[in-house]
N, C-alpha and C positions, 0 to 999 in steps of 0.2 A: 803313307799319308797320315798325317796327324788331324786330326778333327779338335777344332777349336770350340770348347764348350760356351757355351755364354755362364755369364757371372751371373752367380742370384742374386738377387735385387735385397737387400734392407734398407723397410723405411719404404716412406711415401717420399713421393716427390711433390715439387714447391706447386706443382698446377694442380694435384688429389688435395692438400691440404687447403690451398684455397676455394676451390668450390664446394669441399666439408664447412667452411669459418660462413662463406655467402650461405650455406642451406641454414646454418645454424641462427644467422642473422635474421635472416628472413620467418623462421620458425618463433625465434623469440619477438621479433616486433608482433605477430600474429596472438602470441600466446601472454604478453604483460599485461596488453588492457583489462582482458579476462580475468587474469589474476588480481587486476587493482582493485577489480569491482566484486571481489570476492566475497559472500558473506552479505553482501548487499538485499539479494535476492531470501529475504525472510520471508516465509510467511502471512501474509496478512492475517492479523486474528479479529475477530469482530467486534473488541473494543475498537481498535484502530478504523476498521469500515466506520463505526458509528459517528466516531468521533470527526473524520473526511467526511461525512453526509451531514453531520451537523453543522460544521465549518463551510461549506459548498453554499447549504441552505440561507447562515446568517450571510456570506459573503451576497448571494446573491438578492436577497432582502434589501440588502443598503445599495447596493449599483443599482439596482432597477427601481426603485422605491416600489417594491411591492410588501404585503402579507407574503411568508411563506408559512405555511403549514407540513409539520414531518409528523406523518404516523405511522407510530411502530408495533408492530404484532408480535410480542415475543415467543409466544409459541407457536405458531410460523413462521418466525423468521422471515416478516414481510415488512416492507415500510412502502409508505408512501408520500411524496411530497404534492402540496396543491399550493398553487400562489393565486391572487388575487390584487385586483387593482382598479383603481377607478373605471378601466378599459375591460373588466370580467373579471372570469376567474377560471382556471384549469387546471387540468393533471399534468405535473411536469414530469413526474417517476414514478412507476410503479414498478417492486424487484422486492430482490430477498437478498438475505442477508448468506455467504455460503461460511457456513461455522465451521471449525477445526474439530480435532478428533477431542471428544468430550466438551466442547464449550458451551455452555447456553447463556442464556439472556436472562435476566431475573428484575421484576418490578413484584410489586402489589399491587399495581393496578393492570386489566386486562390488555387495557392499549393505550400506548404512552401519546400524549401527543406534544409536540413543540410547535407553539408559534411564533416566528420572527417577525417582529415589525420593522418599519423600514428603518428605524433610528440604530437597529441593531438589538433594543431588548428583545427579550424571550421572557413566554409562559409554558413552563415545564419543568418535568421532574430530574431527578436522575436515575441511572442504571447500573443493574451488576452487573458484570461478566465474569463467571467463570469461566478456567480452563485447568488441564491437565496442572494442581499446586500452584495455580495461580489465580486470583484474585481483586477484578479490578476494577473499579467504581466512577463513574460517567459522570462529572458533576458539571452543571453550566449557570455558570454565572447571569443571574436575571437581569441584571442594570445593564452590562453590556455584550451578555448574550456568549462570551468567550464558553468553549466547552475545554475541561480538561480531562483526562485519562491518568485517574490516582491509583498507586496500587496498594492492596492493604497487607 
C-alpha cells in the first residue's frame, strides 16, 4: 500500500490575499484622517489664549452692542471679562490663563485692562509673552480694536 502524501502548499491562496487587501483597506480608511490632521494639535501657548479672548471679547461687543471689559492679572494668570449695557452690567468670565512650560505674561502695569465698545474701538495696552526662546508681543489696534500677535 502506497500512502499518498499531500503536496505542500506555496503561497497564499486568492481568498487569504483578499481578506489581507479588505483588513488593510479598512485599517487605512481608519488610519488617513488621523494622519491628515497631523501636527494640527499644537499646543496652545498664551499669546494665542489671549489673543482668542481678545477677539471673542471685540466680536462680542459689536453683535450685542455692549461694553465689554477684559481684565488681566498677569501674575496670576487670571482674566476677567464684564459687559454692560443699557439693560446692566455683568460677569461674563472669570478663568485663568493655563501657561506652557516657562511662559509668562509681562506688562508694567499690575492689571491690564481692555475695554471694547460697541463700535469695535478699544482702551488698552499691549502684552509680552514669553516662552521657552520665544518672544511675542500682544499689540491691538485702538480705532478698530483688531488684536495682533507679533513675534520679536
Amino acid at each position: 500500500m502506497s500512502r499518498v502524501r499531500p503536496r505542500a502548499r506555496h503561497g497564499f491562496t486568492l481568498m487569504e490575499m483578499a481578506v489581507c487587501l479588505v483588513i488593510m483597506a479598512v485599517a487605512a480608511s481608519v488610519v488617513a484622517p488621523a494622519l491628515s490632521r497631523l501636527g494640527d494639535g499644537k499646543p496652545e501657548t498664551a499669546g494665542a489664549q489671549l489673543l482668542a479672548l481678545l477677539r471673542q471679547a471685540r466680536n462680542f461687543a459689536i453683535e450685542r452692542n455692549y461694553v465689554v471689559t477684559v481684565r488681566i492679572d498677569p501674575v496670576a494668570s487670571r482674566y476677567r471679562v464684564d459687559t454692560s449695557s443699557t439693560g446692566g452690567m455683568g460677569v461674563m468670565i472669570d478663568s485663568t490663563f493655563t501657561l506652557g512650560d516657562a511662559e509668562t505674561i509681562e506688562t508694567p502695569l499690575d492689571r491690564l485692562q481692555f475695554t471694547f465698545k460697541p463700535t469695535g474701538a478699544v482702551l488698552g495696552d499691549s502684552i509680552i509673552v514669553r516662552g521657552i526662546g520665544t518672544t511675542n508681543v500682544l499689540f491691538v489696534d485702538a480705532w478698530t480694536g483688531e488684536a495682533k500677535l507679533v513675534a520679536r
